[in-house]
N, CA, C and O atoms as CSV, one atom per row, in Angstrom:
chain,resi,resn,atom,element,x,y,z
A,1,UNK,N,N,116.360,131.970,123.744
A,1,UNK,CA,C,116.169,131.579,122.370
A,1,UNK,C,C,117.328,130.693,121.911
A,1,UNK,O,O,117.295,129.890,120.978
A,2,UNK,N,N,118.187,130.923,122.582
A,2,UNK,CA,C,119.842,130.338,121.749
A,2,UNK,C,C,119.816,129.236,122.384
A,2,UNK,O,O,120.172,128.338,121.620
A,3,UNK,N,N,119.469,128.691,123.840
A,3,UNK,CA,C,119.032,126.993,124.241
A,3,UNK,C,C,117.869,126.817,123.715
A,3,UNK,O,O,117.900,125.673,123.260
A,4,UNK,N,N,116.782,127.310,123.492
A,4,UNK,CA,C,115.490,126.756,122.082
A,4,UNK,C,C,116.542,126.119,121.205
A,4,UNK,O,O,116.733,124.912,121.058
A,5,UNK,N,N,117.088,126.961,120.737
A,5,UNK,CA,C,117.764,126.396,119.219
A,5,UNK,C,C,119.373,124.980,119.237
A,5,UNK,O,O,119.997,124.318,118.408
A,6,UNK,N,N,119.364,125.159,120.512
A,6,UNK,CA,C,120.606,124.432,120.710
A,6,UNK,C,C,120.000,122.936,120.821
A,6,UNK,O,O,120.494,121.941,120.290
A,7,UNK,N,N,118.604,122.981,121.769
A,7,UNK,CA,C,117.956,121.376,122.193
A,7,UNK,C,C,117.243,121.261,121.300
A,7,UNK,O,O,116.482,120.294,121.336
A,8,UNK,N,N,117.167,122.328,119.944
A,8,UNK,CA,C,116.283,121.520,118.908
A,8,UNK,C,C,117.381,120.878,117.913
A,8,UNK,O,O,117.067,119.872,117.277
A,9,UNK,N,N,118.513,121.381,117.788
A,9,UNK,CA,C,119.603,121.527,117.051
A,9,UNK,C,C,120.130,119.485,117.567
A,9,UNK,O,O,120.367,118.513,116.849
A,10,UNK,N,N,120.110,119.638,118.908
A,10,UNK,CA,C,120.836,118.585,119.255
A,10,UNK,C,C,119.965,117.490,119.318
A,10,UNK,O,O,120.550,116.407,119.316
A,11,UNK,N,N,118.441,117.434,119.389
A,11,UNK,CA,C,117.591,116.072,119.398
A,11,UNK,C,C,117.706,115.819,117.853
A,11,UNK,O,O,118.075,114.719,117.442
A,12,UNK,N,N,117.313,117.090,116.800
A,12,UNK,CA,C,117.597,116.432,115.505
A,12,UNK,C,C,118.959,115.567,115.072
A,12,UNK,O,O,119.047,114.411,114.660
A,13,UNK,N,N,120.036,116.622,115.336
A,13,UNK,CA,C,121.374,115.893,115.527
A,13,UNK,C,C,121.493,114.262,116.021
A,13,UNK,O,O,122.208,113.486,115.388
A,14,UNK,N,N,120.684,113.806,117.271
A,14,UNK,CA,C,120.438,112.406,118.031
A,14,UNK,C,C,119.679,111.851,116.775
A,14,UNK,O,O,120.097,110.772,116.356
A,15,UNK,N,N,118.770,112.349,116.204
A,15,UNK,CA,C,117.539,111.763,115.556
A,15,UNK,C,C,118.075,111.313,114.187
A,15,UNK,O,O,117.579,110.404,113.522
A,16,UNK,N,N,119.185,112.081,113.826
A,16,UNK,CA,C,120.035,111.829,112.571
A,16,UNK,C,C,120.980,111.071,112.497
A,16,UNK,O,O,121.338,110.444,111.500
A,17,UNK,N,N,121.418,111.073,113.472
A,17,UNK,CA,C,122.744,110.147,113.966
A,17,UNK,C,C,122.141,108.566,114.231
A,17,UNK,O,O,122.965,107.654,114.177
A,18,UNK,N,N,120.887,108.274,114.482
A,18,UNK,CA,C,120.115,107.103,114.975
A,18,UNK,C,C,119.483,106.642,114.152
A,18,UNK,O,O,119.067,105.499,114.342
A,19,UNK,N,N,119.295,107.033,113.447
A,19,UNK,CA,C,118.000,106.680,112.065
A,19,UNK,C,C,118.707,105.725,111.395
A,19,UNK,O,O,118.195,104.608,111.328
A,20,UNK,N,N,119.967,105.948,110.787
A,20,UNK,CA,C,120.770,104.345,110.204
A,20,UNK,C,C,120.717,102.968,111.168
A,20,UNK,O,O,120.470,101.919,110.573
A,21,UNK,N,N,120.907,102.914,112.444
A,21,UNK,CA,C,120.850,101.967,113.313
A,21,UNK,C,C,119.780,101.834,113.419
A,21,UNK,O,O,119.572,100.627,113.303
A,22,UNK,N,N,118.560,102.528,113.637
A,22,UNK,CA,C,117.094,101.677,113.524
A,22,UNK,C,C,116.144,101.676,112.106
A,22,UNK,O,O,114.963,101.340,112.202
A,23,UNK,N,N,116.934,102.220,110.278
A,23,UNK,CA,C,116.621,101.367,109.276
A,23,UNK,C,C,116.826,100.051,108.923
A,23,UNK,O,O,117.980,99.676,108.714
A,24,UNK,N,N,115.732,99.150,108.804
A,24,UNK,CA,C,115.952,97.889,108.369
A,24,UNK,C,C,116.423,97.856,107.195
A,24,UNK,O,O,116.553,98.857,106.491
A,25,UNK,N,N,116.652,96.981,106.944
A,25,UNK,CA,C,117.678,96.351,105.492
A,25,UNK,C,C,115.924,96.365,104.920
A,25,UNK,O,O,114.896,96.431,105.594
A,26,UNK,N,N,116.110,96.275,103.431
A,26,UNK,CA,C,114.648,96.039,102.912
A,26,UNK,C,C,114.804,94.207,102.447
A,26,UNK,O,O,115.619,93.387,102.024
A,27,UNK,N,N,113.462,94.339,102.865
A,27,UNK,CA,C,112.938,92.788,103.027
A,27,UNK,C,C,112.092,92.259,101.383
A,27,UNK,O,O,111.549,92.912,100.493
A,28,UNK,N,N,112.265,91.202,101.527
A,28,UNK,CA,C,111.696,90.625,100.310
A,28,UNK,C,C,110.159,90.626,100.285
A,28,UNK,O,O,109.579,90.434,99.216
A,29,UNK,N,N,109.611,90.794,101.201
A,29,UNK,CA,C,108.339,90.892,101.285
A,29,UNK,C,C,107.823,91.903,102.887
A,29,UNK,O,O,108.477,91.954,103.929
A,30,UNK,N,N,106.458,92.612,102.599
A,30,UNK,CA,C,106.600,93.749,103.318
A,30,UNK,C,C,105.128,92.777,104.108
A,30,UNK,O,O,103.999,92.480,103.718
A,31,UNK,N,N,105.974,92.525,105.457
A,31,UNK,CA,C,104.732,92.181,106.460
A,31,UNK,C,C,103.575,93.619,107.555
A,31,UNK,O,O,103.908,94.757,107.887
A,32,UNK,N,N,102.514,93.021,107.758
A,32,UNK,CA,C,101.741,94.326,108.247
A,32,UNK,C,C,102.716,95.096,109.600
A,32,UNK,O,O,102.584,96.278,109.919
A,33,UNK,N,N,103.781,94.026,110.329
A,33,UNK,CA,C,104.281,95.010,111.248
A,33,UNK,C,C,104.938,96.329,110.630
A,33,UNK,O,O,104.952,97.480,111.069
A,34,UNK,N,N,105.624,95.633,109.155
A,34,UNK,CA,C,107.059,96.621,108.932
A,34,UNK,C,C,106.221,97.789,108.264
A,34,UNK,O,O,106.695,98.921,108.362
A,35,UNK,N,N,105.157,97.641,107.671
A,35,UNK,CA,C,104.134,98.507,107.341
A,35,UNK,C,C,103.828,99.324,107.846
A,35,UNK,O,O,103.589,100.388,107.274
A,36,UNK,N,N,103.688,99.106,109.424
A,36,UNK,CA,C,103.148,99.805,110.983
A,36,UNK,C,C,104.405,100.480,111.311
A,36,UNK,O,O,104.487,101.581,111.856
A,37,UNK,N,N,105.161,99.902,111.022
A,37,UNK,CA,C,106.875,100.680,111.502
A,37,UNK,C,C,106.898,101.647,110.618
A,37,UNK,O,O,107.352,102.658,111.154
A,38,UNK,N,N,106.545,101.869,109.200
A,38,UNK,CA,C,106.809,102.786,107.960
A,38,UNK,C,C,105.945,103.749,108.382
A,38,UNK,O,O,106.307,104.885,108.690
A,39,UNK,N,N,104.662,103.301,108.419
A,39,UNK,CA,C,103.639,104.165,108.843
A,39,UNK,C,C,103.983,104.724,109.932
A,39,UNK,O,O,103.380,105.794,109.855
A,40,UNK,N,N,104.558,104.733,110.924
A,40,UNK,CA,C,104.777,105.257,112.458
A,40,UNK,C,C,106.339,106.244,112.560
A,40,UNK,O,O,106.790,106.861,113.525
A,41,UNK,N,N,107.010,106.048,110.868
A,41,UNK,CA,C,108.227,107.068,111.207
A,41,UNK,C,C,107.185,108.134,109.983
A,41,UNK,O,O,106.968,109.340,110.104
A,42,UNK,N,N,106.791,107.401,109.088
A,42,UNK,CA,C,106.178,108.806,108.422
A,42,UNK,C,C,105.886,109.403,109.223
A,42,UNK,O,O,106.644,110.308,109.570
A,43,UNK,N,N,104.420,109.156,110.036
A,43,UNK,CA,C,103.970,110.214,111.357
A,43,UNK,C,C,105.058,111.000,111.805
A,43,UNK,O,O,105.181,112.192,111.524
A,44,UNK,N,N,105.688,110.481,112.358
A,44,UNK,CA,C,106.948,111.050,112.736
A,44,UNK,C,C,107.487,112.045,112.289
A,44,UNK,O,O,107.599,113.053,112.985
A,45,UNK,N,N,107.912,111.987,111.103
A,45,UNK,CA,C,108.450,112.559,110.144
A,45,UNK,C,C,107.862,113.813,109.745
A,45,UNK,O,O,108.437,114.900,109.782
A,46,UNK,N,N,106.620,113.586,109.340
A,46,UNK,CA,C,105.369,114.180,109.006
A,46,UNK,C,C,105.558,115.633,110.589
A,46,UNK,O,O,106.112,116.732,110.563
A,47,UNK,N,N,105.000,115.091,111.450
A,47,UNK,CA,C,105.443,115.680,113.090
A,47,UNK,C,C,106.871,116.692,112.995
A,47,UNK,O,O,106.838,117.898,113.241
A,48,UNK,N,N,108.073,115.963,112.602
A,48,UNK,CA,C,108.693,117.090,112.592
A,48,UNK,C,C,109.272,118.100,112.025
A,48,UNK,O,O,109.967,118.982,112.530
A,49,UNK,N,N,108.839,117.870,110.555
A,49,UNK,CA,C,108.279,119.339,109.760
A,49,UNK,C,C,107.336,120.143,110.318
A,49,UNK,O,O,107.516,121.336,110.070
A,50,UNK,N,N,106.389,119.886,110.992
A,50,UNK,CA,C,105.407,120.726,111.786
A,50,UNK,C,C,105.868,121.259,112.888
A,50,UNK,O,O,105.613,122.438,113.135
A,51,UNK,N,N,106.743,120.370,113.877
A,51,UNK,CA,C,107.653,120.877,114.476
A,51,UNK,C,C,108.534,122.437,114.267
A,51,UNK,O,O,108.356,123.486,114.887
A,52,UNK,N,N,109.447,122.158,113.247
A,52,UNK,CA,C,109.989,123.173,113.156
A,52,UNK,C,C,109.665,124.176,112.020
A,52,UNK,O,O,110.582,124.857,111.560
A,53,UNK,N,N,108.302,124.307,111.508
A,53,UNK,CA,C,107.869,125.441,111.326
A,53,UNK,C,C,107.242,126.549,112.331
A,53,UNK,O,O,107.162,127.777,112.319
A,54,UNK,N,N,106.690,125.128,113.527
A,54,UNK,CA,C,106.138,125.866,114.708
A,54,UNK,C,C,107.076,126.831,115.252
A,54,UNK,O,O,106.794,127.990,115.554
A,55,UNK,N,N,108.456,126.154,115.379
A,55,UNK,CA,C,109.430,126.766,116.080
A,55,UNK,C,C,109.670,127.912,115.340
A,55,UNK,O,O,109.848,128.931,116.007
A,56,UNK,N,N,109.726,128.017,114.041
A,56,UNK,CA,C,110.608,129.281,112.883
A,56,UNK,C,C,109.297,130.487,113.409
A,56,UNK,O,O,109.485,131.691,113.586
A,57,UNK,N,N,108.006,129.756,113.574
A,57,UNK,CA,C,106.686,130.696,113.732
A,57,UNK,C,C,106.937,131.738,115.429
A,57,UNK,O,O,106.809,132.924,115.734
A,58,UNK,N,N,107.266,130.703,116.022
A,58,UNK,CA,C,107.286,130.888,117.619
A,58,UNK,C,C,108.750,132.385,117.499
A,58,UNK,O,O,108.576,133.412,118.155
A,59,UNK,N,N,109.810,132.249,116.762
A,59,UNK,CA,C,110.858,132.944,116.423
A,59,UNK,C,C,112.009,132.984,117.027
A,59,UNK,O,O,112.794,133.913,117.215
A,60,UNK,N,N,112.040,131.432,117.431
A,60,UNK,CA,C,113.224,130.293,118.257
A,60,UNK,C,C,114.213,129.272,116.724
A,60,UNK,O,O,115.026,128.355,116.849
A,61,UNK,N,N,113.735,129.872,115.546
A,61,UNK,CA,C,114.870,129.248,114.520
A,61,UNK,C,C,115.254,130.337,113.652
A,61,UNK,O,O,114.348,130.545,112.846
A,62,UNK,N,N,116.187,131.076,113.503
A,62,UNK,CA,C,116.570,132.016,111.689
A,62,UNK,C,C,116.203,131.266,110.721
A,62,UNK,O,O,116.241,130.039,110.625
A,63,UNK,N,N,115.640,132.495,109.601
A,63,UNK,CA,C,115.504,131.658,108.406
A,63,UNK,C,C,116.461,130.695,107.986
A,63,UNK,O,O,116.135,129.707,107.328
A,64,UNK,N,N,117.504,130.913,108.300
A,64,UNK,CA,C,118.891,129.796,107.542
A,64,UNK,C,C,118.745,128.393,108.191
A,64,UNK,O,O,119.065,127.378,107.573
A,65,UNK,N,N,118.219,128.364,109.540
A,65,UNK,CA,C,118.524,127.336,110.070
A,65,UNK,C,C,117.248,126.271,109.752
A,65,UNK,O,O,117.179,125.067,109.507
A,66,UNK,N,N,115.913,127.793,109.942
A,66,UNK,CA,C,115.001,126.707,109.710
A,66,UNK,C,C,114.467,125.976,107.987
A,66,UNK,O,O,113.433,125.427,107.606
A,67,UNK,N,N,115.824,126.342,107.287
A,67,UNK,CA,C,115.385,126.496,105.596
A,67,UNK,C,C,116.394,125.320,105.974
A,67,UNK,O,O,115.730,124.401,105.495
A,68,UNK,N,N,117.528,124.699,106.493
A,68,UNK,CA,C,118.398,123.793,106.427
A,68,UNK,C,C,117.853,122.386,107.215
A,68,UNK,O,O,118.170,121.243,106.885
A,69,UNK,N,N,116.913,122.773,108.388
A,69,UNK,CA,C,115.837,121.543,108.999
A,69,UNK,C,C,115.241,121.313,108.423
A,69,UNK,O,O,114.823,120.159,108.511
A,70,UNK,N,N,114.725,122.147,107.413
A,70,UNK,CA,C,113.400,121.699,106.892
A,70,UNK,C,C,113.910,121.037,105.341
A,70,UNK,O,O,113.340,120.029,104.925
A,71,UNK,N,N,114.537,121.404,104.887
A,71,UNK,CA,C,115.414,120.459,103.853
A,71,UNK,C,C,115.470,118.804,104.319
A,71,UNK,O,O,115.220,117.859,103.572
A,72,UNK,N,N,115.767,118.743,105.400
A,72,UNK,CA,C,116.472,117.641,105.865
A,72,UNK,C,C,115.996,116.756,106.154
A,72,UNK,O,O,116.301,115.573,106.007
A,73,UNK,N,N,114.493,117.651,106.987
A,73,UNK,CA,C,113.092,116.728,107.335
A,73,UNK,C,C,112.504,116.182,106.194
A,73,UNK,O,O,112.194,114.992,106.141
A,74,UNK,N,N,112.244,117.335,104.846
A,74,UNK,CA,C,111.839,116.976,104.091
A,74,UNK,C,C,112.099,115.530,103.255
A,74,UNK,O,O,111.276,114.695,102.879
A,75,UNK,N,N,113.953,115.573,103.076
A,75,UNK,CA,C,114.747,114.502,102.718
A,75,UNK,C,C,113.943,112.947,103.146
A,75,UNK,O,O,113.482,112.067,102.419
A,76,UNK,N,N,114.027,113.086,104.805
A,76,UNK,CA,C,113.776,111.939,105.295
A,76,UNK,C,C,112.375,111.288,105.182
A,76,UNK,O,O,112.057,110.146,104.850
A,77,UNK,N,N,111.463,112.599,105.642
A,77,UNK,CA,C,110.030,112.222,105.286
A,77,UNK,C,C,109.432,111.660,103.392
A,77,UNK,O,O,108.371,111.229,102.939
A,78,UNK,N,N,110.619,111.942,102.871
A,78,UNK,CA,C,110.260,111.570,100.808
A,78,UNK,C,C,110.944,109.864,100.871
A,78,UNK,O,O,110.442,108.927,100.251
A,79,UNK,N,N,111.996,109.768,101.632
A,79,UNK,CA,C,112.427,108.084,101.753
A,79,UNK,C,C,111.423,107.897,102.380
A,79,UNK,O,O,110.649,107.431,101.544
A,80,UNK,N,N,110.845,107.959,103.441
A,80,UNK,CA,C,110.463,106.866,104.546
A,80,UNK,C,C,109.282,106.876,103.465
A,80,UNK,O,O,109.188,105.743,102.994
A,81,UNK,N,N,108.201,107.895,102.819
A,81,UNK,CA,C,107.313,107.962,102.111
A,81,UNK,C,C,107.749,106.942,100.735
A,81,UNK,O,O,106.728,106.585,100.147
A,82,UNK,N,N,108.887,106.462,100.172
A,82,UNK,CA,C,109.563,106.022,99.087
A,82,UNK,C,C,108.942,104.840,99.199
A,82,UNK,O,O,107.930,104.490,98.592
A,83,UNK,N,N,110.018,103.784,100.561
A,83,UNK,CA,C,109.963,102.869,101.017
A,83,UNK,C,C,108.351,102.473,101.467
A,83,UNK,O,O,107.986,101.407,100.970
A,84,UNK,N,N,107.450,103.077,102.225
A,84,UNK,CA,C,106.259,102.930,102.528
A,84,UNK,C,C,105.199,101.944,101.368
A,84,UNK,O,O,104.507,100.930,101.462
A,85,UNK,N,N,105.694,103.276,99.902
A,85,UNK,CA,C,105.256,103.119,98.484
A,85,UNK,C,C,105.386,101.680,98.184
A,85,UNK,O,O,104.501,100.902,97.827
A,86,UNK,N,N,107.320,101.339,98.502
A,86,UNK,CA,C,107.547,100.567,97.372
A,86,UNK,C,C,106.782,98.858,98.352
A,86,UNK,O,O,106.173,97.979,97.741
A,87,UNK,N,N,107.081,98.821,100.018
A,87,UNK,CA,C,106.399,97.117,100.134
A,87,UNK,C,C,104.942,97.713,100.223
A,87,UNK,O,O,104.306,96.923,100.920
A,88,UNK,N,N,104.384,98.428,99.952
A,88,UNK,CA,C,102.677,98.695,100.100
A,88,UNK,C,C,102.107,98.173,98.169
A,88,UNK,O,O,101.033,97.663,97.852
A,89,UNK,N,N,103.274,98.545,97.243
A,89,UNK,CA,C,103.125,97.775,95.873
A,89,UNK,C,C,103.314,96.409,95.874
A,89,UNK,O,O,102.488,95.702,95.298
A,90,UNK,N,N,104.336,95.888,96.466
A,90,UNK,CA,C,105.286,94.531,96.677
A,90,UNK,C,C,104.180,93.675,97.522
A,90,UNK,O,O,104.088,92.455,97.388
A,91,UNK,N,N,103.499,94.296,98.248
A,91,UNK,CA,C,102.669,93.616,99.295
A,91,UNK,C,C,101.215,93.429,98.029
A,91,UNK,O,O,100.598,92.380,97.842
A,92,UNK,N,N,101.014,94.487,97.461
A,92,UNK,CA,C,99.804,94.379,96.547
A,92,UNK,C,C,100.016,93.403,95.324
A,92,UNK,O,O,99.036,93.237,94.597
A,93,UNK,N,N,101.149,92.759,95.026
A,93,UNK,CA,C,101.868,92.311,93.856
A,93,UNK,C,C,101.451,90.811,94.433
A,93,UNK,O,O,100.985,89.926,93.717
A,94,UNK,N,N,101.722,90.676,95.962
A,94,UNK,CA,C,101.757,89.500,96.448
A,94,UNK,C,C,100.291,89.217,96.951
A,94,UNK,O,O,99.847,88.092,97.183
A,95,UNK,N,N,99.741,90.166,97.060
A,95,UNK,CA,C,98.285,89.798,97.417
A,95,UNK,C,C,97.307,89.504,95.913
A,95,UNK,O,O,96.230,88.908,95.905
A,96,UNK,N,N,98.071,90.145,94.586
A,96,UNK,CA,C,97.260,89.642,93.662
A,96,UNK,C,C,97.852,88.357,92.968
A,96,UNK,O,O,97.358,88.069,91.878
A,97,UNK,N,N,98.808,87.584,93.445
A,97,UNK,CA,C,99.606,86.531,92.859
A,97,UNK,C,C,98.544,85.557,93.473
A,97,UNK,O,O,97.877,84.844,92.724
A,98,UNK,N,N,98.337,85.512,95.207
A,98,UNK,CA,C,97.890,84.950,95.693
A,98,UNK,C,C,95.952,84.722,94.987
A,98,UNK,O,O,95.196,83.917,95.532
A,99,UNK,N,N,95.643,85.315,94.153
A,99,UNK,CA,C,94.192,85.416,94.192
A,99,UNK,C,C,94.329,85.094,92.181
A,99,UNK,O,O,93.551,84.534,91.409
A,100,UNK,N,N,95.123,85.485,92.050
A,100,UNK,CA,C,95.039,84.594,90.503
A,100,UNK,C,C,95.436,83.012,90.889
A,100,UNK,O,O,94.730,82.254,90.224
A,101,UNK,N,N,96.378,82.278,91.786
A,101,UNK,CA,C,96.384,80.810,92.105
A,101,UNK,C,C,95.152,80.515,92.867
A,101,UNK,O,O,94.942,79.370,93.267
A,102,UNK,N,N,94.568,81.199,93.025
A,102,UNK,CA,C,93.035,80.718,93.851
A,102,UNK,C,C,92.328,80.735,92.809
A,102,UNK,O,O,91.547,79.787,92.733
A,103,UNK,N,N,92.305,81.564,91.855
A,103,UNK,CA,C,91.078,81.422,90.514
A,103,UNK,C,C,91.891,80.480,89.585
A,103,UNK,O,O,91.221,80.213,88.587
A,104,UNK,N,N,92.793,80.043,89.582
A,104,UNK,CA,C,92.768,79.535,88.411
A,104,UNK,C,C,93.213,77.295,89.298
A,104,UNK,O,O,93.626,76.261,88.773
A,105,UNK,N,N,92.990,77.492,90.052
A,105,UNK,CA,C,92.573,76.110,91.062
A,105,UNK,C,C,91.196,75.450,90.050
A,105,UNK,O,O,90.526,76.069,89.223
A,106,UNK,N,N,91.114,74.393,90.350
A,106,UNK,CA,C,89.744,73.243,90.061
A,106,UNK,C,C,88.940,73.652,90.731
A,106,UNK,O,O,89.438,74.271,91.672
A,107,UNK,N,N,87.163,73.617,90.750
A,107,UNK,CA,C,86.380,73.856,91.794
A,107,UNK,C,C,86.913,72.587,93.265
A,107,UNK,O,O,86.809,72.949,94.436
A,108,UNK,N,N,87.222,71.769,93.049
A,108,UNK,CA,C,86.787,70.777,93.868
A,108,UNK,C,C,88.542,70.649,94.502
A,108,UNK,O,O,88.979,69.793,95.272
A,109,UNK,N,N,89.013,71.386,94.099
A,109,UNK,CA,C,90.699,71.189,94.770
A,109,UNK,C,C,90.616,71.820,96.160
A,109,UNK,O,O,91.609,71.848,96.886
């Protein structure tokens, strides 16, 4: 149980320590990849809250530890969910800019 908790202890630890080096800076406009990237750490994210309830269930985490992962997961999964929000608006802002300069064009332009 105490290496359960040590290699879950230490991939989150990797996973925390790494997450600044692979956040992008935020972009002025949100293209469908970075969308696919947002969407693919939510999953993620999403995954390892499920993760370590499985584990607290299985009875490989103490309540303390798994009340302090799951804080943490939670943390990360409400940004990445933040950011997702804010170019999925920014992207909708720019997709309706684009369609009021199309209606308000000449027929014959």
């Amino acid at each position: 149980m105490g290496a359960a908790l040590a290699l879950i202890a230490a991939g989150l630890a990797i996973a925390f320590a790494l997450w600044p080096l692979l956040k992008r800076a935020p972009a002025s406009a949100a293209g469908p990849a970075e969308l696919g990237e947002l969407a693919n750490h939510r999953d993620l994210a999403m995954q390892d809250l499920r993760d370590i309830d499985f584990d607290r269930d299985l009875g490989n985490l103490l309540p303390e530890d798994h009340q302090a992962l799951q804080t943490q997961a939670k943390r990360r999964a409400v940004d990445i969910l933040r950011q997702l929000n804010e170019r999925e608006q920014r992207l909708d802002a720019e997709i309706e800019n684009a369609v009021s300069r199309l209606r308000s064009r000449p027929n014959g332009a």
